[in-house]
C-alpha positions in Angstrom: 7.8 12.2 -16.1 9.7 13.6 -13.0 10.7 12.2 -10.4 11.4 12.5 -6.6 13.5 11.0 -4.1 12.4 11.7 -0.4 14.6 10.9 2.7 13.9 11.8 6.1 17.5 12.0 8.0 18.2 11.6 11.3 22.1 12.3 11.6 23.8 10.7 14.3 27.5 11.1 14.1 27.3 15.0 12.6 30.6 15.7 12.3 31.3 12.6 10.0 28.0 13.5 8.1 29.8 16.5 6.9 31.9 14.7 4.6 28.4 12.9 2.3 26.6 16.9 2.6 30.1 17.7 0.6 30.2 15.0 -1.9 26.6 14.8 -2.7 26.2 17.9 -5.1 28.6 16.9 -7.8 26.7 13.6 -7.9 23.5 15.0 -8.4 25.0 17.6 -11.2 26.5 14.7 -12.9 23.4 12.8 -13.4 20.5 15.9 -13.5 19.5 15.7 -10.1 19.1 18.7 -8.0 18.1 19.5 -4.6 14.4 21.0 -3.7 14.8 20.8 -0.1 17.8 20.1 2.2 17.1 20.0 5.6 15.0 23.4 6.2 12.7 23.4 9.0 9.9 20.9 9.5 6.2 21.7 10.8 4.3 18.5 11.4 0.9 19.2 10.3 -1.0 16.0 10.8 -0.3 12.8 12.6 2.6 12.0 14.5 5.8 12.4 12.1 8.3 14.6 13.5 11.9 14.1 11.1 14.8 15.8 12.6 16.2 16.2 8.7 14.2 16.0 5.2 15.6 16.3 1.7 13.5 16.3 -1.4 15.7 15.6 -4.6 14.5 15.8 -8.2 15.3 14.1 -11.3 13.9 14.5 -14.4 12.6 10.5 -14.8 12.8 7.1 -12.2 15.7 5.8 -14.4 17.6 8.9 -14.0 16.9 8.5 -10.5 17.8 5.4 -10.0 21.0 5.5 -12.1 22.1 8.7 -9.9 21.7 6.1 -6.9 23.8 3.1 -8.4 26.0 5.4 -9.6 29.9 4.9 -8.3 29.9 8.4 -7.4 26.7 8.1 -5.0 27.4 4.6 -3.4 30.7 5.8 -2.4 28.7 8.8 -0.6 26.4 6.5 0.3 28.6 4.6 2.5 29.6 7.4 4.3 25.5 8.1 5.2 25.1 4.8 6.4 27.6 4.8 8.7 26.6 8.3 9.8 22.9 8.8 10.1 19.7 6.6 10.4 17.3 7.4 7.1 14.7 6.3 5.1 14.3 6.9 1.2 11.8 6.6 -1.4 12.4 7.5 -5.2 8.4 8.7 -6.1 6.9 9.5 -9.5 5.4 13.0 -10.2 2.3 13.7 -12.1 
């Protein structure tokens, strides 16, 4: 079963963020992810959400997922994100 992983980004140090937007693809090619959105625009239908940044990824199972997170490759991106932007993530099943 697919699944997703959903963050809503709000850079705050841009220039420094440049650096995970580059190493990110190779990770998600080395462990089947790939990217369904990546920051297009946003139009807040209902309620009060308004993300500055939202990026849909998609893997083809929660372990895949998962793995591509813990991987070395990711947590050394990682670490560059949380220095560089506020975010929130969720890994979700599909149907």
């Amino acid at each position: 079963m697919a699944a997703y992983v959903i963050a809503e980004v709000n850079v705050t140090e841009p220039k420094s963020y440049e650096e995970y937007r580059k190493l990110v693809p190779a990770t998600l090619e080395k462990h089947g992810g790939r990217f369904l959105v990546r920051g297009g625009a946003v139009e807040t239908k209902e309620g009060g959400w308004a993300p500055a940044r939202i990026v849909v990824l998609e893997f083809s199972s929660m372990a895949q997922a998962r793995n591509w997170y813990h991987s070395p490759e990711y947590q050394q991106a990682l670490a560059i994100r949380l220095k560089t932007a506020d975010s929130k993530v969720i890994f979700v099943e599909g149907a």
